[in-house]
C-alpha positions as CSV (number, residue, x, y, z in Angstrom):
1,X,-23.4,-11.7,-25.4
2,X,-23.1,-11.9,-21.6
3,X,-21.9,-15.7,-21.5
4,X,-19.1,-14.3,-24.3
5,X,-18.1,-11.5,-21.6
6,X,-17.5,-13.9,-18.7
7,X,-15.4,-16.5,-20.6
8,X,-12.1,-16.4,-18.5
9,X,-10.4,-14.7,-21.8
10,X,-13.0,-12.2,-22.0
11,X,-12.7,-11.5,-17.9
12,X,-8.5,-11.6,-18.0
13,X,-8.8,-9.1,-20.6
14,X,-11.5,-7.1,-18.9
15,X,-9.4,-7.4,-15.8
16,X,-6.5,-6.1,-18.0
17,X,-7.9,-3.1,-19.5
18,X,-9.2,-2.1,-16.1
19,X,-5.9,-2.2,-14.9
20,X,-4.6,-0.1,-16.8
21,X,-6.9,2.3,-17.0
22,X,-6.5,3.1,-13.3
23,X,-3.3,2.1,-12.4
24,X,-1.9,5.6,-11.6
25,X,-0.2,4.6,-8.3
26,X,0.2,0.8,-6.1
27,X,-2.9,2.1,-4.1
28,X,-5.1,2.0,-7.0
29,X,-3.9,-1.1,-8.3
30,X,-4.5,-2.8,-5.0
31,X,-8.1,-1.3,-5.1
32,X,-8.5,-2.6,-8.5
33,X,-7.5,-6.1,-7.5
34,X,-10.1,-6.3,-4.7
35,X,-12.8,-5.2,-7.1
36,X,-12.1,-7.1,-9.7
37,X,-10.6,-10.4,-8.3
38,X,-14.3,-12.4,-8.5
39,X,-14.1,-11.7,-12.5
40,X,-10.7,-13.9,-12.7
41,X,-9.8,-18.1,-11.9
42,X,-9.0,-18.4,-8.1
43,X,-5.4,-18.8,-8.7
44,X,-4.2,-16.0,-10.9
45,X,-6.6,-13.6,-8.6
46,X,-4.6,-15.2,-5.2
47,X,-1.4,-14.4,-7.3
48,X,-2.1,-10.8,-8.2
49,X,-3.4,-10.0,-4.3
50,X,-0.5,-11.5,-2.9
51,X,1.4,-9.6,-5.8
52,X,-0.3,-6.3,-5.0
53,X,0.7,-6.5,-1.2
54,X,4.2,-7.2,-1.9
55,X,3.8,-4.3,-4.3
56,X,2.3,-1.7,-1.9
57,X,4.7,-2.9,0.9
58,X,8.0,-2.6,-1.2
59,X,6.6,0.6,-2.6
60,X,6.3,2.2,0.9
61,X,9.7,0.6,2.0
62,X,11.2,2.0,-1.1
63,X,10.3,5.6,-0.1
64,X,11.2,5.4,3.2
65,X,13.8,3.3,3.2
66,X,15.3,5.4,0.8
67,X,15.4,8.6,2.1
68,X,15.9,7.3,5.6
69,X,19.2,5.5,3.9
70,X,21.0,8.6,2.8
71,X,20.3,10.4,6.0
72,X,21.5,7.5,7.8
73,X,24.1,6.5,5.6
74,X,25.3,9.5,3.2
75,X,29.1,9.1,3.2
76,X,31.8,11.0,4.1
77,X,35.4,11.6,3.1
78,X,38.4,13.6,5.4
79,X,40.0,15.6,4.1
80,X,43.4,17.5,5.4
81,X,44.7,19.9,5.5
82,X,41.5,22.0,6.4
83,X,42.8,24.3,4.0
84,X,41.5,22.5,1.1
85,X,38.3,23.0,1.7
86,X,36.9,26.6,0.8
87,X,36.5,29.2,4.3
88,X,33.0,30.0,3.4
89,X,32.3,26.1,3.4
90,X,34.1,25.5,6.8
91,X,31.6,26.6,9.1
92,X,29.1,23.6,7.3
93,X,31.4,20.8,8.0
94,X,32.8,18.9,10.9
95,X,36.1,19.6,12.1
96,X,38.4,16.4,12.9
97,X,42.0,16.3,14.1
98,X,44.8,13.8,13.8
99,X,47.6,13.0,15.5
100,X,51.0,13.8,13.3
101,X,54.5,13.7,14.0
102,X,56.7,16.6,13.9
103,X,59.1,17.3,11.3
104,X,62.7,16.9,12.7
105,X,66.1,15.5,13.5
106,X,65.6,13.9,16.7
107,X,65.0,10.8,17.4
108,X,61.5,8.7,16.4
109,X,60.7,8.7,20.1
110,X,61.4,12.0,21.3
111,X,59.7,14.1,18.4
112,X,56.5,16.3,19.2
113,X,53.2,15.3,18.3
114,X,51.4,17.5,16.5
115,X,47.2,17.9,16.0
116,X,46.3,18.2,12.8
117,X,43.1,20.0,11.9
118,X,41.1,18.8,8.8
119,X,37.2,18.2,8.0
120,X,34.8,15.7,7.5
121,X,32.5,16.1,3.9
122,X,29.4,14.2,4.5
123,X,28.6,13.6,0.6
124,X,24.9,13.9,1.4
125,X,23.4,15.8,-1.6
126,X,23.2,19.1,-1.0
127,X,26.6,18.9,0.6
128,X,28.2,17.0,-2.4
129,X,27.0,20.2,-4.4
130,X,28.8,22.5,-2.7
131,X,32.1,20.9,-2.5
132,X,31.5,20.2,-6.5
133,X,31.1,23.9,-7.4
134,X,33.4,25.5,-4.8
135,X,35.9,23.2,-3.8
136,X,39.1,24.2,-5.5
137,X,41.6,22.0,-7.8
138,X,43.0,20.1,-5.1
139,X,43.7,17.3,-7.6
140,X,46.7,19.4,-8.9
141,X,48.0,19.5,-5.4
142,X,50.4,17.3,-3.3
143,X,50.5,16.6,0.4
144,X,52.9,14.3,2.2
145,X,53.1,12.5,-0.8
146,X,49.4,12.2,-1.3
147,X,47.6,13.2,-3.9
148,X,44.4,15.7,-2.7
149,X,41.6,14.5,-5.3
150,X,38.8,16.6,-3.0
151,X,35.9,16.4,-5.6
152,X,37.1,13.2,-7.1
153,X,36.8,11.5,-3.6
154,X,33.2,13.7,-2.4
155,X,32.2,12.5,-5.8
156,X,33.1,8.9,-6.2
157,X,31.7,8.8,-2.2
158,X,28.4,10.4,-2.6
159,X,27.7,8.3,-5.8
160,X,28.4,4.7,-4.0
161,X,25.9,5.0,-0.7
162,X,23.8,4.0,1.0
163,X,24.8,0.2,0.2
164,X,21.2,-0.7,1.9
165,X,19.2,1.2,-1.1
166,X,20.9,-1.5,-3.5
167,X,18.4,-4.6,-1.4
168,X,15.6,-2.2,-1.7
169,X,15.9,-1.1,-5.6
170,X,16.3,-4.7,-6.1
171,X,12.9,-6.1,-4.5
172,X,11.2,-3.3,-6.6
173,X,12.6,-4.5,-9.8
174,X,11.7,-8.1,-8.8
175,X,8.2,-7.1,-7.8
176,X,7.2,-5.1,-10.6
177,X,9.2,-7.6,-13.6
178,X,6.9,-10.4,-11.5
179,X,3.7,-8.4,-11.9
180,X,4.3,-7.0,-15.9
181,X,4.7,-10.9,-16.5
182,X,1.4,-11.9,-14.8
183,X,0.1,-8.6,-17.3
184,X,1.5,-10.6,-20.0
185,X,4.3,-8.1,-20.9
186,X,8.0,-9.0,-21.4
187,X,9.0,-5.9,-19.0
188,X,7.9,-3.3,-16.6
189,X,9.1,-0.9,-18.7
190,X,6.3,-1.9,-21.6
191,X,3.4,-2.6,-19.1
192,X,3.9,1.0,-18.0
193,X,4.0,3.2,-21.4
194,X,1.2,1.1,-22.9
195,X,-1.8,3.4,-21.0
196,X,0.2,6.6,-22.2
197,X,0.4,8.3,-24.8
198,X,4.0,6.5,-26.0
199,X,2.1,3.1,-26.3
200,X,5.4,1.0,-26.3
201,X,8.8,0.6,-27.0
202,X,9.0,1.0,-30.6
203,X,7.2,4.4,-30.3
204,X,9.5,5.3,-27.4
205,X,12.8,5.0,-29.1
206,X,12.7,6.7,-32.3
207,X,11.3,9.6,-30.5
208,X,14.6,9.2,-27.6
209,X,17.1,9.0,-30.7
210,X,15.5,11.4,-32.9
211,X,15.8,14.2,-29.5
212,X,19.3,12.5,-29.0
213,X,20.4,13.7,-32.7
214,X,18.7,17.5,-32.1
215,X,20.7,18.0,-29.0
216,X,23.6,16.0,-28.9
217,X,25.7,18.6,-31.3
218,X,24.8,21.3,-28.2
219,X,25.8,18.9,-25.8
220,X,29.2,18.2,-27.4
221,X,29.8,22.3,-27.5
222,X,28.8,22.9,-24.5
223,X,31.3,20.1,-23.3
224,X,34.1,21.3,-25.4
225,X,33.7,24.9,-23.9
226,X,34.2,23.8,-20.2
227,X,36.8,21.5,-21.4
228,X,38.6,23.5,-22.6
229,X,38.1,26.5,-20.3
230,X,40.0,23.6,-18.0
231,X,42.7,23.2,-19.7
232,X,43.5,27.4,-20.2
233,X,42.5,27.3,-16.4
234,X,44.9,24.4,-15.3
235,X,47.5,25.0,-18.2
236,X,47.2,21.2,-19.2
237,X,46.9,21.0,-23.1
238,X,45.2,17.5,-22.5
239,X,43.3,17.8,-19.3
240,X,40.2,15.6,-19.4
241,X,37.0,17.2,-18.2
242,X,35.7,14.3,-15.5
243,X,32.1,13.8,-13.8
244,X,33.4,15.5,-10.8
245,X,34.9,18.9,-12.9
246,X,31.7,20.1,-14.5
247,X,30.0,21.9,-11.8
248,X,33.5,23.8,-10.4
249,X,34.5,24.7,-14.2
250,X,30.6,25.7,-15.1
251,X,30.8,28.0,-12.1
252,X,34.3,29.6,-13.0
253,X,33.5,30.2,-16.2
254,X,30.2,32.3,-15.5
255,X,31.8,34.1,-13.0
256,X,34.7,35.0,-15.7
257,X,32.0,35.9,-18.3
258,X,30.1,38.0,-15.9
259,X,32.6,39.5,-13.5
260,X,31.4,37.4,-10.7
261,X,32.4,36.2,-7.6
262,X,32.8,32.5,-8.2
263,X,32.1,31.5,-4.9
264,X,28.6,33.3,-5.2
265,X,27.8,32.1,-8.4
């Protein structure tokens, strides 16, 4: 019975189930490795430690990285005039100033130059909120020409930094596709639901679609209501609702239902 157990399929497999039994965080597995590396051949126990330390250093890099990234890095769109941007929002933002030339008949060179005041929307988080639920429909407004998208822009801005996080979220998904193969798993996404409850894949998705099918008529109301309530809002029969709409529209329509203050909502 013993000499069965230390075969090298009996230890991989011990070695596996001992994985993933305790593999609740990239510490663990990296404590698992050291204890159980004698049980496996020399190579594939070299592989998985060197695995685990890429693992445990990616994992720390990816946290702090991260999060240092967006502070660093959160974006920002200017916008003028600083009268697009709601006065109970102003005193959060950064004012800027540009340089315009005055509207007249004289000649290029002799008109006055005027200062233009405007403000800078870092599209950090919390930030990106705020302009989402309170900015107003600066879309459906013109300037110089230029059409004011204030929510579109904050959005499309917040949602594309940091650039640097794209390096890090790839040497994660490198890392851990590198180690589920090693497990003997196709993907990291079925070497981590095997020690739940889910088991794999073809327990995961029936379960996903059959919640999708409960829900999704709900959805579709609730996205018809705001939609719609955009449309009687903007007098546009065939307004789209867009990513960027849902929170400002959301808010307006509470503050209708209830009597509210929208900007308090």
């Amino acid at each position: 019975m013993t000499g069965q157990f230390w075969c090298p399929h009996n230890r991989a497999m011990f070695f596996k189930g001992f994985i993933l039994l305790h593999f609740n965080s990239v510490h663990n597995f990296v404590i698992a490795c050291t204890m159980c590396s004698s049980l496996l051949p020399s190579i594939l126990s070299a592989c998985l430690c060197d695995l685990c330390i890429d693992l445990e250093l990616i994992s720390h890099s990816f946290g702090f990285s991260f999060s240092e990234n967006i502070i660093t890095d959160p974006g920002f769109v200017d916008i003028f005039p600083a009268s697009q941007i709601p006065k109970h929002m102003q005193h959060l933002l950064k004012p800027i100033y540009r340089t315009m030339i005055g509207a007249s008949k004289e000649p290029l060179g002799s008109r006055d130059t005027v200062k233009e005041k405007g403000f800078r929307v870092t599209t950090d988080p919390g930030t990106l909120s705020s302009i989402l639920k309170w900015a107003s429909d600066a879309e459906f407004l013109e300037y110089f020409g230029i059409s004011l998208q204030v929510r579109k822009q904050s959005y499309i801005s917040g949602n594309s930094v940091p650039h640097a996080n794209l390096g890090v979220l790839d040497k994660l998904i490198a890392a851990r596709h590198e180690l589920a193969e090693i497990m003997g798993y196709k993907s990291y996404a079925q070497f981590a639901v095997h020690p739940n409850i889910a088991s794999s894949r073809d327990v995961v998705m029936p379960f996903l679609l059959d919640l999708s099918k409960i829900i999704t008529h709900k959805a579709d109301e609730e996205f018809k209501a705001i939609r719609d309530f955009k449309r009687k809002i903007c007098n546009e029969d065939c307004a789209d609702l867009e990513p960027w709409d849902e929170a400002y529209f959301t808010g307006m329509m509470k503050s209708s239902t209830f009597k509210l203050d929208s900007s308090a909502s």
